[in-house]
C-alpha positions in Angstrom: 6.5 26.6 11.6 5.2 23.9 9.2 1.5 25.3 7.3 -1.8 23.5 7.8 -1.7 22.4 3.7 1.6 20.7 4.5 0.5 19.3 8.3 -2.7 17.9 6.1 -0.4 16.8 3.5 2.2 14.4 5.5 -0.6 13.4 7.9 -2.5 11.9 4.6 0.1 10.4 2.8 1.4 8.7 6.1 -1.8 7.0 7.2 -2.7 3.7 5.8 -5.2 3.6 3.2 -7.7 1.1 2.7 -9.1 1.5 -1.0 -12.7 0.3 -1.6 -13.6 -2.1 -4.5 -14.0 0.4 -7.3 -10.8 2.3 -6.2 -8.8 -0.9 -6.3 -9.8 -1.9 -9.9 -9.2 1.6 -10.6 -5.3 1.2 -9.3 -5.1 -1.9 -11.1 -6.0 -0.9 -14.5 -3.3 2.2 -14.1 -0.9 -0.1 -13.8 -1.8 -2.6 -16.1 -2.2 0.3 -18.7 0.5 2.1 -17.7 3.3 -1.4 -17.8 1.3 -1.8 -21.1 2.4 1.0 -22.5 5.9 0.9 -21.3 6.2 -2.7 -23.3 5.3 -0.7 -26.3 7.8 1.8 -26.0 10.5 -0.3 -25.1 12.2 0.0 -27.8 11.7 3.4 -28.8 15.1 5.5 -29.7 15.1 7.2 -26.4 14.7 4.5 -24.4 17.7 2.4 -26.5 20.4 5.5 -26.8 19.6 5.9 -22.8 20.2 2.0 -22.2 23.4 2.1 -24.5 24.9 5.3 -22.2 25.7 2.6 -19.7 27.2 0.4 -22.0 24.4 -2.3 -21.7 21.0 -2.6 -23.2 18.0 -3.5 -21.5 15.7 -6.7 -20.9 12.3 -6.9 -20.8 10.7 -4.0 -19.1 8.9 -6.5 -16.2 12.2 -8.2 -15.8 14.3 -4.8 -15.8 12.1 -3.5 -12.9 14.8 -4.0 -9.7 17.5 -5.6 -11.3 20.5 -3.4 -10.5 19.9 0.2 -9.9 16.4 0.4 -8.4 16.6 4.4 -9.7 17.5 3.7 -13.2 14.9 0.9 -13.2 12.1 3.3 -12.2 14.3 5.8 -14.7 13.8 3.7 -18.0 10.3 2.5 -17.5 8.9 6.4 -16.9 11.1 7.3 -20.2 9.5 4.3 -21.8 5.9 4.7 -20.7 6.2 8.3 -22.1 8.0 7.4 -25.4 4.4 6.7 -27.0 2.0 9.5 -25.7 -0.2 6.9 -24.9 0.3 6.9 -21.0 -3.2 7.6 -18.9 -4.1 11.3 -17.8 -5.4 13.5 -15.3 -7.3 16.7 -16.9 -7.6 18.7 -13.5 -3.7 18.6 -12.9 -2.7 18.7 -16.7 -0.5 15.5 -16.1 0.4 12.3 -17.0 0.2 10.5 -13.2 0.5 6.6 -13.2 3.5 7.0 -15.9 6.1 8.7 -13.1 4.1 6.5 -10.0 4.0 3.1 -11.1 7.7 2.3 -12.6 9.2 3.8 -9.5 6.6 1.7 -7.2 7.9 -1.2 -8.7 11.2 -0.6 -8.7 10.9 -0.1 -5.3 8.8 -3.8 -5.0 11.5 -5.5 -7.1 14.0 -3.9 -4.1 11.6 -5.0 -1.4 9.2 -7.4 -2.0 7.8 -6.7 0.8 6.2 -3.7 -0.1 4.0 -4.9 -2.6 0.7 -4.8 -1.0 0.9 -0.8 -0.5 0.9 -0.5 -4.1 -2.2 0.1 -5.2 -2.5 2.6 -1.7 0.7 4.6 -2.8 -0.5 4.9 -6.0 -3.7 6.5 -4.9 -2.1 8.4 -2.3 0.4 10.0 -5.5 -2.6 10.9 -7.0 -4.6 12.4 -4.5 -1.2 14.6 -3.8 -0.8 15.4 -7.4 -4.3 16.4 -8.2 -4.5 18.8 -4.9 -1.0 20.4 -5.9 -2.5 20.6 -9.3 -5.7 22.1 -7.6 -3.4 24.7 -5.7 -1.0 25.9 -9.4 -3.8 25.8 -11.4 -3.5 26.0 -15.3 -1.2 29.0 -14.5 1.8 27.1 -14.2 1.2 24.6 -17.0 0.3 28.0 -19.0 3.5 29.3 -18.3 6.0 26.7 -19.8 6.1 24.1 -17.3 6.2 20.4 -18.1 3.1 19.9 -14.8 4.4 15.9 -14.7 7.4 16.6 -14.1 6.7 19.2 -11.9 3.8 18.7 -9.9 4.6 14.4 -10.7 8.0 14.5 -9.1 7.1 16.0 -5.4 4.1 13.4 -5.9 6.2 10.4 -6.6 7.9 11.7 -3.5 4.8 11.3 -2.0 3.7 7.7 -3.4 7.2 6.3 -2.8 7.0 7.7 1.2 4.1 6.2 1.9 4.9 2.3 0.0 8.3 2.4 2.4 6.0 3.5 4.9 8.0 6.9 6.2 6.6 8.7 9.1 5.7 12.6 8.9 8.7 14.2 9.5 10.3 11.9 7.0 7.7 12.0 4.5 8.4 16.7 4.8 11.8 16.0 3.7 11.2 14.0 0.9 8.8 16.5 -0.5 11.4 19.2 0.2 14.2 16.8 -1.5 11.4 16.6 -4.4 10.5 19.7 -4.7 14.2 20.8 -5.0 14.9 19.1 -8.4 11.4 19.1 -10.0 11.4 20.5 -13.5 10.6 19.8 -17.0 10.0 22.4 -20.0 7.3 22.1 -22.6 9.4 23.9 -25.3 10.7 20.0 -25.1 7.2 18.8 -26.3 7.9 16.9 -29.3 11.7 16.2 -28.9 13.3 12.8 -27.0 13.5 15.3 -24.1 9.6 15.3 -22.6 9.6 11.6 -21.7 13.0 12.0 -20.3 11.6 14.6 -18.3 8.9 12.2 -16.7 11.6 9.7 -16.5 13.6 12.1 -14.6 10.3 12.8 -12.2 9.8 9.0 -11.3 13.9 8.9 -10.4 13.6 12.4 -8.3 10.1 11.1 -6.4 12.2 7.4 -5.7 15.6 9.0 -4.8 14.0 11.6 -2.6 11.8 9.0 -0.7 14.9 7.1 -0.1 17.1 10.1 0.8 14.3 10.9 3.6 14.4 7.3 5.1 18.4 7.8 5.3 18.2 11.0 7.5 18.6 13.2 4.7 16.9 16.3 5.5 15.1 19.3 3.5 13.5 22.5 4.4 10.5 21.5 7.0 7.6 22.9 4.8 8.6 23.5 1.0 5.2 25.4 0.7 6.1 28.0 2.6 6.6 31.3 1.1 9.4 31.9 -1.7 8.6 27.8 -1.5 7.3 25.6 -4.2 3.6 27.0 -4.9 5.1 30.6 -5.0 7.8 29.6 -7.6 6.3 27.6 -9.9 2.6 29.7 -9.6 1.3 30.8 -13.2 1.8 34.5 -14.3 -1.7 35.4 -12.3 -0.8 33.6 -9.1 -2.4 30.6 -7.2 -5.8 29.2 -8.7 -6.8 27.6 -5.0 -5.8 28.4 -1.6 -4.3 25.7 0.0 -6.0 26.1 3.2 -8.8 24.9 1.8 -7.4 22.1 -0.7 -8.1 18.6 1.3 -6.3 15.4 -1.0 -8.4 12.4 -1.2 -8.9 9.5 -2.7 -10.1 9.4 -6.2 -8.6 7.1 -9.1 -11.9 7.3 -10.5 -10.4 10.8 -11.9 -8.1 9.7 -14.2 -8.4 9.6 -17.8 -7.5 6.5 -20.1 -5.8 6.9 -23.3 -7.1 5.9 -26.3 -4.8 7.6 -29.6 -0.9 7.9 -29.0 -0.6 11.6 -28.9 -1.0 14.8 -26.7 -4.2 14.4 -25.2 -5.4 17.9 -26.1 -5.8 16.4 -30.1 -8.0 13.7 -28.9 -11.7 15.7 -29.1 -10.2 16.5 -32.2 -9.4 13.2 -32.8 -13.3 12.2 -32.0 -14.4 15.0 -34.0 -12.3 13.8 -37.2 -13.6 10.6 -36.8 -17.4 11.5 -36.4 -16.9 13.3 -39.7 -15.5 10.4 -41.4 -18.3 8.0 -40.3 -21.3 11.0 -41.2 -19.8 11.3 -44.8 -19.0 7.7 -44.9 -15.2 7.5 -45.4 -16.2 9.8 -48.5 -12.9 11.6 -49.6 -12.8 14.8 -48.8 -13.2 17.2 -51.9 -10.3 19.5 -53.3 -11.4 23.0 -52.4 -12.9 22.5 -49.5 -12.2 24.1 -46.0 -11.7 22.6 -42.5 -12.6 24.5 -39.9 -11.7 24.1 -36.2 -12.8 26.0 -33.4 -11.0 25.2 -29.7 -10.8 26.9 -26.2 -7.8 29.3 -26.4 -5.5 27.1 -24.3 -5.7 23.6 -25.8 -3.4 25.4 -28.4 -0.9 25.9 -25.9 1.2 22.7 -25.7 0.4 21.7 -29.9 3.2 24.4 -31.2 4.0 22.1 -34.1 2.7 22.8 -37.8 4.6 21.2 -39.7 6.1 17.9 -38.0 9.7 16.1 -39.1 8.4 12.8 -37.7 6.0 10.9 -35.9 6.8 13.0 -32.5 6.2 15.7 -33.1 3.5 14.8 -34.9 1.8 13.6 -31.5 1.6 17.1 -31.0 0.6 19.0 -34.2 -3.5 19.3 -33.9 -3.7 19.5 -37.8 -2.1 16.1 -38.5 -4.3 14.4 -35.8 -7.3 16.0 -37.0 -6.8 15.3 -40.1 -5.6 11.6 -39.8 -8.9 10.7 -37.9 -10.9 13.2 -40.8 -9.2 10.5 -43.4 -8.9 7.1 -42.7 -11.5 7.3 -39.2 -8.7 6.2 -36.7 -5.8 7.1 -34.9 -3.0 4.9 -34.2 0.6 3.6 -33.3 0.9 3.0 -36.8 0.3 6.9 -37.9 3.5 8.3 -35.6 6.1 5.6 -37.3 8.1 5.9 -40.1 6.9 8.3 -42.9 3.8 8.6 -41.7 3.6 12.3 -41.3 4.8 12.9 -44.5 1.8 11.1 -46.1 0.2 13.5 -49.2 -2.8 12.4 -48.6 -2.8 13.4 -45.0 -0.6 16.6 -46.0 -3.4 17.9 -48.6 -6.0 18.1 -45.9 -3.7 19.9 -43.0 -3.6 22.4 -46.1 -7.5 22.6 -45.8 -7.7 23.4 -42.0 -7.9 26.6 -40.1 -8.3 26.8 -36.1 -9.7 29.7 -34.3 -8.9 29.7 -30.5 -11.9 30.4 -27.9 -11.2 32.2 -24.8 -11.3 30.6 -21.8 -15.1 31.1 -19.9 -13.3 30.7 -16.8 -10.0 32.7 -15.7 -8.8 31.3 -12.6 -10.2 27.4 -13.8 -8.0 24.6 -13.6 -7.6 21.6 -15.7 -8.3 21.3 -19.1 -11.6 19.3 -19.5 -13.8 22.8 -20.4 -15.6 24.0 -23.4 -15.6 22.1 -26.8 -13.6 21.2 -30.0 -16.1 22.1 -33.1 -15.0 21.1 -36.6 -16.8 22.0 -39.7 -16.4 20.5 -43.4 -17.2 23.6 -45.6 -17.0 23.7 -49.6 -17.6 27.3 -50.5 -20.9 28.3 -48.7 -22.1 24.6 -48.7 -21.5 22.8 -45.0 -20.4 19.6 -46.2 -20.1 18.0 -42.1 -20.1 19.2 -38.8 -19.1 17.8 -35.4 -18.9 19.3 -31.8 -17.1 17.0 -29.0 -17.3 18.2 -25.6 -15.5 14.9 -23.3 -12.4 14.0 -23.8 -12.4 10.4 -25.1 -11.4 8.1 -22.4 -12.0 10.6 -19.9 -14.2 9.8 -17.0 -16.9 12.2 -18.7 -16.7 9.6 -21.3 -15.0 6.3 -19.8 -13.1 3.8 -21.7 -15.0 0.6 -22.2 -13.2 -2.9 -21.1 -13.0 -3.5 -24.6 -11.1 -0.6 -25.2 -8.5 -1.3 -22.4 -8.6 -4.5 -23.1 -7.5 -3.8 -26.7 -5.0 -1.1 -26.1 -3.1 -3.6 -23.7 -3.2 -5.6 -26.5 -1.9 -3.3 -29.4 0.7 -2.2 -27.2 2.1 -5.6 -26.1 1.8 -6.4 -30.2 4.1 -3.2 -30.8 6.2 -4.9 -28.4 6.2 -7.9 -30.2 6.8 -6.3 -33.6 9.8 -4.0 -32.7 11.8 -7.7 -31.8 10.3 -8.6 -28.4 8.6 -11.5 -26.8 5.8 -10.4 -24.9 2.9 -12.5 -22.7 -0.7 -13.0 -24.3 -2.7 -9.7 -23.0 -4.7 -12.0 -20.5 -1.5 -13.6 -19.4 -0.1 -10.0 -18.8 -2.7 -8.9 -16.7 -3.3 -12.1 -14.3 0.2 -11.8 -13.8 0.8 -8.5 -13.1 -2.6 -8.1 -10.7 -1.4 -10.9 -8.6 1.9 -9.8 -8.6 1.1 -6.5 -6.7 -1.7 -7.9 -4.7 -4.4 -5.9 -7.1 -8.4 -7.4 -7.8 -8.1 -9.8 -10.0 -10.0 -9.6 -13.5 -14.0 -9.7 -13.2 -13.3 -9.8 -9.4 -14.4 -6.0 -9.4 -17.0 -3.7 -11.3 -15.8 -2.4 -14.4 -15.0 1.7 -15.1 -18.1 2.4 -17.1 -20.2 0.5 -15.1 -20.2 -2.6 -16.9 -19.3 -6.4 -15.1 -15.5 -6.9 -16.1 -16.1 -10.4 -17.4 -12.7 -10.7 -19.6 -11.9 -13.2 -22.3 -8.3 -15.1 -21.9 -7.1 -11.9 -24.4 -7.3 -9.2 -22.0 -10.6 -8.1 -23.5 -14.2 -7.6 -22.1 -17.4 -9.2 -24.2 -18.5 -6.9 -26.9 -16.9 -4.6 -29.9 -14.0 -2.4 -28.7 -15.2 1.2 -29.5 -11.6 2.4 -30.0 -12.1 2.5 -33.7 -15.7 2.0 -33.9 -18.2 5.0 -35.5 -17.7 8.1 -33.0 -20.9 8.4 -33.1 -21.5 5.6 -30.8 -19.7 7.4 -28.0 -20.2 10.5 -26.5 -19.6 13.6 -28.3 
């Protein structure tokens, strides 16, 4: 007997969808910042030592999209679109969505053009499934060791793949079962080549079990059942929600853009760094002095490195981040290439700073976006600076400007660019791409902060990006 949260589940994901205006733009800028991002890490070493395993390299990522093996497509572009950290999030669910959605969507449109106007639909749909399975695990299971976008992304994918093809509901069980069945992903891998291969290997698992459904292939009729999926990948204190009462819907609006490279858990302290660096004036910090950093207890838990090799595990080291922005007042793709962690300047101040963990207010919470990241600049008993963030930049707390997307698709097209490609202007990149997959075209639709989307030919909105404008001009 199938259960009521799986009955609601297939019964959503196989109805048709209809997104209003603001979910639409919403769709169209997670793929335009997701492809974005894969451009820039295109040629990371992952993403060229996978390529070579074939004995071939790899085109451009638009033109690699479909061309042969529809899986390894969809394979590459998740491994690519992870390389960077700099891949949109979703703070409820502790994942990275659009990043395991989008390059097996296209694959899938490359395959059949056909299904390109359910895009933006299956994307949402994806979503709405991975933020009510994320709803059901809670922070338990990210807590416990699990990589939650490779988890929670690949029975999703499933989900986002079943409903572009158009499966029906029995169909659309079987690919969550088939999902569900090879979902995994570690975050002891944080910081090695092996966590974007592990959303890489999500966005392959969601396509292939969408496709195994439509061919007959058949998996347990309802994978949430007991001894099922919730039950085996629940946190050490159980379920956070009861599935009987978690309802998926439609809500792009909840996803959170990137603006730094790295884990998003250093970003507040990203925008604290920075908001000391603008209140001191890009004043060098004084020998002697102390940094302290106060954060809720489990924003520690996936930033285990102290004392990072290179620039990946850098991404997830909170004293190198904090003390990057606490520096020089930005964060970049710059600061996790090369020799860039090993910088003294950068080294002296992770010297400086201390981090006391909070506990949680809330045990049975879920997500991430709770409490605050404080930082204080302290020279003896003199406080030199002080900063408390609460929103994650980006976040829909505190919402990326156009400018800022704008410029991000931008810097990571130039990346592109630099590492030996030959990418499209950012405004050609984005025309192209919206009315390639039957998405709102630019200034067509109301922008996410609220703001008309008039673009220049660039890819950027009127006005100053913020991305690396005083922190104190956003919200902290």
């Amino acid at each position: 007997m199938v259960s009521d949260f799986t009955r609601r589940l297939t019964r959503f994901i196989a109805a048709p969808h209809r997104l209003d205006a603001e979910n639409a733009e919403q769709a169209a800028l997670c793929v335009e910042d997701t492809v974005a991002v894969i451009y820039g890490g295109w040629h990371e070493p992952v993403v060229r030592r996978l390529a070579a395993l074939d004995g071939d390299g790899a085109a451009a990522p638009v033109d690699t999209f479909g061309k042969g093996d529809v899986e390894r497509s969809a394979f590459l572009g998740a491994v690519a679109g992870h390389a960077l950290d700099f891949d949109d999030v979703h703070t409820l669910s502790v994942t990275h969505p659009s990043v395991v959605f989008v390059p097996a969507l296209m694959a899938m449109v490359d395959a059949r053009p056909e299904t390109a106007a359910r895009v933006a639909s299956a994307l949402a749909v994806g979503t709405a499934v991975n933020v009510a399975l994320g709803k059901v695990l809670g922070f338990g299971h990210y807590d416990k060791g699990w990589h939650a976008t490779s988890t929670i992304g690949a029975v999703a994918a499933a989900a986002a793949v079943a409903h572009q093809i158009d499966l029906d509901e029995e169909a659309i069980g079987n690919a969550l079962s088939l999902a569900a069945s090879l979902a995994g992903g570690l975050q002891i891998n944080f910081g090695a080549m092996a966590k974007p291969i592990q959303a890489g290997n999500a966005a392959l698992v969601g396509l292939r079990a969408a496709r195994m459904a439509e061919a007959g292939i058949t998996g347990a009729p309802d994978i949430f059942a007991p001894r099922g999926f919730f039950d085996l990948y629940a946190g050490r204190d159980g379920l956070a929600g009861n599935p009987a009462e978690v309802v998926p819907k439609i809500d792009l609006g909840s996803v959170s853009r990137k603006l730094y490279p790295c884990c998003y858990l250093t970003h507040r302290m990203i925008a604290a760094g920075r908001h000391l660096y603008a209140e001191r004036g890009g004043e060098a910090v004084p020998d002697g002095s102390v940094i302290e950093m106060t954060v809720p207890k489990s924003v520690m838990v996936p930033l285990h490195v102290t004392d990072p090799k290179d620039g990946m595990e850098a991404k997830f080291c909170a004293a190198y981040t904090l003390s990057t922005a606490l520096h020089q007042g930005k964060v970049g793709l710059a600061d996790f290439e090369g020799n860039s962690p090993h910088r003294p300047e950068i080294r002296r101040l992770m010297d400086m700073v201390t981090i006391e963990t909070e506990s949680d207010a809330e045990h049975d919470r879920v997500g991430v976006d709770h409490g605050a990241v404080r930082v204080r600049l302290r020279k003896g008993n003199e406080t030199l600076a002080e900063s408390s963030v609460a929103a994650h930049p980006g976040s829909p707390s505190d919402p990326a400007s156009p400018a800022e997307i704008g410029d991000k698709i931008a810097d990571c097209l130039e990346k592109y660019r630099r590492d030996g490609g030959a990418p499209p202007s950012a405004g050609a990149f984005r025309r192209d791409l919206r009315t390639r997959l039957n998405l709102p075209q630019l200034g067509q639709s109301t922008a996410p902060d609220g703001q008309s989307g008039h673009v220049r030919d660039n890819g950027s909105a009127h006005g100053t990006s913020s991305a690396n404008k005083a922190p104190s001009e956003r919200t902290t």
